[in-house]
C-alpha positions as CSV (number, residue, x, y, z in Angstrom):
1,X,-4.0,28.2,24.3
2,X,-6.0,29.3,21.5
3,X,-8.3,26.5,19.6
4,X,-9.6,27.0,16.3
5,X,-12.8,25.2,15.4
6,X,-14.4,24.2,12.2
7,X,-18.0,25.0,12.0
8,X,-20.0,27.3,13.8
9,X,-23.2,26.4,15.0
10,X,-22.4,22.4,16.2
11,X,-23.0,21.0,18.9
12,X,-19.1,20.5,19.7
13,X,-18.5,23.7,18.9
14,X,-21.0,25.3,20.7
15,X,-20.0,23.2,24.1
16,X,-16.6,24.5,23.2
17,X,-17.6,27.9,23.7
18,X,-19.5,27.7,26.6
19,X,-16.3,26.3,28.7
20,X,-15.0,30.2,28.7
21,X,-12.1,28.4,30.7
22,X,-9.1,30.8,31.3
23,X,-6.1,31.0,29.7
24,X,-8.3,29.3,26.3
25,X,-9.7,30.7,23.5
26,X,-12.2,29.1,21.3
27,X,-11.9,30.3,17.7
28,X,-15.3,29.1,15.4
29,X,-14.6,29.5,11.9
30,X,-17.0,28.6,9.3
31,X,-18.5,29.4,6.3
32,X,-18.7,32.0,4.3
33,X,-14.6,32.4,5.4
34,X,-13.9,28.8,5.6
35,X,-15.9,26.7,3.6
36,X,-15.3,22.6,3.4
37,X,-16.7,22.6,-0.2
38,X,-13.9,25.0,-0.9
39,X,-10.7,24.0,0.4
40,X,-8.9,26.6,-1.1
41,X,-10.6,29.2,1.6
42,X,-9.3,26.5,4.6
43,X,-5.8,27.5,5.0
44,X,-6.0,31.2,4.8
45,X,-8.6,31.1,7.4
46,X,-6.7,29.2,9.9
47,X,-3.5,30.7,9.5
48,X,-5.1,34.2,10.2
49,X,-6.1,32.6,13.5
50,X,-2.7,31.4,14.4
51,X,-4.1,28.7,16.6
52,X,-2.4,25.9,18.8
53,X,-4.6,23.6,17.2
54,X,-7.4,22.7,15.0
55,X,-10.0,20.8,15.7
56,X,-12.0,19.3,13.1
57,X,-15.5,19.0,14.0
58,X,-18.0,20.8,10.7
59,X,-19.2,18.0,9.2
60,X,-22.1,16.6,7.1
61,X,-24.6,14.9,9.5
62,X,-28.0,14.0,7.7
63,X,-27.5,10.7,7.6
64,X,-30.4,9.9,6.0
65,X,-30.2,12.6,3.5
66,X,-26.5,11.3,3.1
67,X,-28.2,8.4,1.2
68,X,-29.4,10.4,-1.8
69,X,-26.6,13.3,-1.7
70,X,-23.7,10.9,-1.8
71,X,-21.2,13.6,-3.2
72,X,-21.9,16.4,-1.0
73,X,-21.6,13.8,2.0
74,X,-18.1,12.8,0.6
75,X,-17.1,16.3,-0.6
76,X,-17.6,17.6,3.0
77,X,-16.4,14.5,5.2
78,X,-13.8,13.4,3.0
79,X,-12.3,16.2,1.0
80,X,-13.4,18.9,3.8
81,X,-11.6,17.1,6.3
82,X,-8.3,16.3,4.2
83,X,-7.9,19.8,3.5
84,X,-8.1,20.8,7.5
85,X,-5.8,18.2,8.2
86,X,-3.3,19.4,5.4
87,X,-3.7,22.8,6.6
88,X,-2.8,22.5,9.8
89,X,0.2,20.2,8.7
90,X,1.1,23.0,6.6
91,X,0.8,25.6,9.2
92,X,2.9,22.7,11.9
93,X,-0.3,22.1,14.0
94,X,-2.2,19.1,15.4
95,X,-5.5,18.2,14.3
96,X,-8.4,16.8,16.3
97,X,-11.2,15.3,14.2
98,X,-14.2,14.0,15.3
99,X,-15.4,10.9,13.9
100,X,-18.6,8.2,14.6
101,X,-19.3,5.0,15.7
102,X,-21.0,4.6,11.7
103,X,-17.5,3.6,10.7
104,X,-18.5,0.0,12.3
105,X,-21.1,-2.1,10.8
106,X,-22.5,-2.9,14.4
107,X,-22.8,-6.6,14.3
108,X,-20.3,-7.2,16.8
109,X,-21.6,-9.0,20.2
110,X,-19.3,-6.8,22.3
111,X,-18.1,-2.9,22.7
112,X,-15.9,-1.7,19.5
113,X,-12.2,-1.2,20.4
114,X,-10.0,1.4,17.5
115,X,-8.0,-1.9,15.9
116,X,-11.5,-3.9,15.2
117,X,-12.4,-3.9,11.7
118,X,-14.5,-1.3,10.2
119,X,-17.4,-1.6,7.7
120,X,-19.9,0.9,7.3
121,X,-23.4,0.6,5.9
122,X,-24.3,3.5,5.2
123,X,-23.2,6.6,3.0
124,X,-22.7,8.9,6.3
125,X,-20.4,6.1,7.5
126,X,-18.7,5.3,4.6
127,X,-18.4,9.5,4.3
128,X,-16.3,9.7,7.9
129,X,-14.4,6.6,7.5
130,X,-13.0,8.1,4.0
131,X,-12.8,11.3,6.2
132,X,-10.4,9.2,8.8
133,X,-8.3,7.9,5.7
134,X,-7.6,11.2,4.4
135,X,-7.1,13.3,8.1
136,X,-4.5,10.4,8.8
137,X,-3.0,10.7,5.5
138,X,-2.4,14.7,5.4
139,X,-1.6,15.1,8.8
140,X,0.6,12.4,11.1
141,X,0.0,14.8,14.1
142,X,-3.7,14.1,14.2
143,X,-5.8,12.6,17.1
144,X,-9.1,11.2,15.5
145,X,-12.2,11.3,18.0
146,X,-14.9,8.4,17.2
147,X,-17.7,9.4,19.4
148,X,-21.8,8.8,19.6
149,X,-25.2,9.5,20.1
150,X,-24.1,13.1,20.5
151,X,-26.3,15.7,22.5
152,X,-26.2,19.0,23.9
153,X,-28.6,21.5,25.1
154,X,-27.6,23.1,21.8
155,X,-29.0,22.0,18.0
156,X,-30.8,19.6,16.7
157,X,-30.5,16.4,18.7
158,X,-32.5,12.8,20.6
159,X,-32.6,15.0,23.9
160,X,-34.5,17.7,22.5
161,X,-36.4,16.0,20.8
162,X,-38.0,14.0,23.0
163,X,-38.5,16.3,25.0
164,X,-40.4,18.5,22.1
165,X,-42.2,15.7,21.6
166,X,-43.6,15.2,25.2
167,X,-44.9,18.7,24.7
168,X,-48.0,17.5,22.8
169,X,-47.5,13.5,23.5
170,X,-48.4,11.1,26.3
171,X,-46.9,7.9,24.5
172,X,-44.2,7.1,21.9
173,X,-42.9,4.3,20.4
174,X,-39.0,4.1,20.2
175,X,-36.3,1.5,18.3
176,X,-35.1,-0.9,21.3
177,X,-32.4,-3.3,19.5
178,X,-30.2,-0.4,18.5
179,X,-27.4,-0.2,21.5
180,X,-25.2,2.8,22.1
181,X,-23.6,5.2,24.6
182,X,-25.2,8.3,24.7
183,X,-22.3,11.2,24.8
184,X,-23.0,14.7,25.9
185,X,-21.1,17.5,23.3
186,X,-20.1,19.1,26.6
187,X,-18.3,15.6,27.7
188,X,-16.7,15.7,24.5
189,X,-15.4,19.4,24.4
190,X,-14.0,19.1,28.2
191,X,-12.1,15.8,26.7
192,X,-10.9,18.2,23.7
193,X,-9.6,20.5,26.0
194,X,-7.6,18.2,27.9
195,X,-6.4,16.2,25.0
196,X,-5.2,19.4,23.4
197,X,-2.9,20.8,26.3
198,X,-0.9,16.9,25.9
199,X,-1.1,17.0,22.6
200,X,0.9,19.9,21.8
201,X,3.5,19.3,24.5
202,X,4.1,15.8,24.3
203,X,5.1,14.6,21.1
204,X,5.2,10.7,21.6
205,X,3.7,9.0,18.5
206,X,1.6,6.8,21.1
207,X,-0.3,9.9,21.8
208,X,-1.5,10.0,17.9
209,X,-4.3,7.9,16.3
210,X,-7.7,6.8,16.7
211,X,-9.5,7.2,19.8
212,X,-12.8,6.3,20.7
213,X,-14.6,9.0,22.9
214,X,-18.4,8.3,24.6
215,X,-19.9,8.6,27.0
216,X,-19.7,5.9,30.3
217,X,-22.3,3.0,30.4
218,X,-24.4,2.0,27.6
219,X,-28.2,1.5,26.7
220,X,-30.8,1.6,23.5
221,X,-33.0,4.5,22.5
222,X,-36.3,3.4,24.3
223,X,-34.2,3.1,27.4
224,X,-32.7,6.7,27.1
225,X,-36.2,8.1,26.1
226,X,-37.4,6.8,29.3
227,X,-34.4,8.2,31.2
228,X,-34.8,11.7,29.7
229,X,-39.1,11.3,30.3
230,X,-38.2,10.3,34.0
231,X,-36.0,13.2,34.4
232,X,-39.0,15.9,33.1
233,X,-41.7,13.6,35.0
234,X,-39.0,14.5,38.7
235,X,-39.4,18.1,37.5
236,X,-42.8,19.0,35.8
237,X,-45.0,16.3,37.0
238,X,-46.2,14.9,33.7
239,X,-45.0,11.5,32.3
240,X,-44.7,9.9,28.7
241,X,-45.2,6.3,27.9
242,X,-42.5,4.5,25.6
243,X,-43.1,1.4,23.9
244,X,-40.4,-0.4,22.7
245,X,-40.5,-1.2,18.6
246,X,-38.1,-3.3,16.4
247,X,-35.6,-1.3,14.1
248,X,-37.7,-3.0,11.3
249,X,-41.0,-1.2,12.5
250,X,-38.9,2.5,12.1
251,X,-37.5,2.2,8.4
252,X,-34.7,5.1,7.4
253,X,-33.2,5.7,4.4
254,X,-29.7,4.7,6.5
255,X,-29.3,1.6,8.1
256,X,-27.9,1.9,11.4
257,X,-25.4,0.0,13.5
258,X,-26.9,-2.3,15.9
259,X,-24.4,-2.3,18.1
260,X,-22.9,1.3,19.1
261,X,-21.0,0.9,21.9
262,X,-17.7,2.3,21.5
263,X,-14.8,1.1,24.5
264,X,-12.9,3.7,25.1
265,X,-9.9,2.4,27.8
266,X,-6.8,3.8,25.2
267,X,-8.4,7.2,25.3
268,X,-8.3,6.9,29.6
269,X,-4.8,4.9,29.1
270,X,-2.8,7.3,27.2
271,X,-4.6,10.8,27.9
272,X,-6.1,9.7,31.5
273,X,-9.4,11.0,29.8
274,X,-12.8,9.4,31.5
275,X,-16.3,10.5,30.8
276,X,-19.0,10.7,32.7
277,X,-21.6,7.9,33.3
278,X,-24.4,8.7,30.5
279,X,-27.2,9.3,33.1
280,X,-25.3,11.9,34.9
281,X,-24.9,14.0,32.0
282,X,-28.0,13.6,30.6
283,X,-29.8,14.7,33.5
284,X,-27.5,17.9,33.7
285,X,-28.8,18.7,30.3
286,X,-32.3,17.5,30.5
287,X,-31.9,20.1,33.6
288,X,-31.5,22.7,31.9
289,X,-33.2,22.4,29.2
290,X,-36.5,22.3,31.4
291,X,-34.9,25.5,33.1
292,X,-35.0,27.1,29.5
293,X,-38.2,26.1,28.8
294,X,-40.1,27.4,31.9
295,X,-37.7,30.8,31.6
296,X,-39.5,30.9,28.0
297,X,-42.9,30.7,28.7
């Protein structure tokens, strides 16, 4: 099964290549030979691949920057995703895109479920939600991931930062009323995997649509801070304080959903796909990212 991937440094994409499972083939394509700001390079690229399937995963993620650079938010998320989607409709394959829990608004008092109604409040959000729209739209084979609070032990992500930060800090102070389910890129790229090898041999329409993909278990930032500073405190001895703050006392550009937490039963119905509990995963890559640290030095 060979998988072509948009974007080559990602998280996703990244975890994707580490699996080096038999029988699958993890194809990263990105710029300068496929580039989202010029869809004309999209379908060339992937039908010189001659994947099984394309998952779409580049996307435009400063979401603060996002704020002031509405058209290149919008130009990748949007119009870079419509013209994966249509190219792999053109070429008679599936597409997988990943999407975000930013579609929602977050003020609802319990976990999101796929038919509740979106409203994004921020450009980032509004970006991927137009991005859903348009995937759906240019391709009816399509299986669109919403997923959150994505980290790896690869890029730029809350994980490593914290633990950069406990490098040259004994206390922090992290946003408590923001509520979410941490989801490890690896998580998400075994899911991938397993959704991809039902996807292209069972064509029944239920099998199509939005999904919601996190990881198990839920908690705030703070919370997960402390997990991860627990974690390194097990293995190096040294601790860091965290003192819970108010959203309000850590102003962004973006506003942020309150409420994160994505329910994911139809993705464990219809694909018999379950993640991990949170803390499990975390601590694998908390692991090894200490490993790598203490290799460094």
């Amino acid at each position: 099964m060979r998988i072509a991937v948009t974007g080559k440094s990602g998280q996703v994409t990244s975890a994707l290549q580490a699996l080096k499972l038999p029988g699958v083939e993890i194809i990263a394509v990105g710029r300068p030979e496929l580039d989202l700001l010029e869809p004309s390079t999209v379908r060339e690229t992937i039908a010189g691949i001659r994947p099984d399937v394309v998952v779409s995963s580049a996307a435009y993620t400063a979401v603060d920057r996002a704020e002031s650079d509405e058209a290149s938010a919008f130009a990748v998320n949007r119009d870079g995703a419509s013209a994966v989607a249509a190219a792999a409709a053109d070429l008679a394959l599936p597409v997988i895109h990943l999407s975000t829990d930013y579609v929602f608004n977050g003020d609802k008092p319990s976990p999101y479920v796929e038919s509740d109604p979106v409203g994004p409040v921020s450009i980032y959000g509004r970006s991927k939600l137009e991005g859903e729209y348009a995937v759906a739209a240019a391709n009816e084979n399509h299986v669109i991931l919403r997923t959150a609070w994505v980290y790896s032990i690869f890029g730029h992500n809350f994980v490593k930062t914290m633990l950069r930060l406990a490098e040259t800090r004994d206390a922090l102070s992290v946003v408590s009323d923001q509520q979410g389910c941490p989801t490890s890129a690896h998580d998400i790229a075994d899911a991938i995997v397993k959704i991809t090898g039902r996807l292209t041999q069972d064509a029944n329409p239920p099998l199509r649509g939005v999904f919601h993909l996190a990881g198990s278990g839920e908690t705030n930032w703070a919370e997960f801070a402390r997990y991860i500073f627990s974690i390194r405190q097990e293995k190096t001895g040294r601790g860091v304080t965290v003192t819970d703050i108010a959203t309000a006392d850590y102003p962004t550009a973006a506003k942020r959903p309150a409420n994160s937490i994505l329910c994911c039963d139809k993705l464990r119905s219809l694909y018999g796909v379950s993640m991990p509990d949170w803390r499990v995963s975390t601590r694998t890559a908390v692991t090894k990212l200490l490993e790598e640290s203490k290799e460094a030095v």
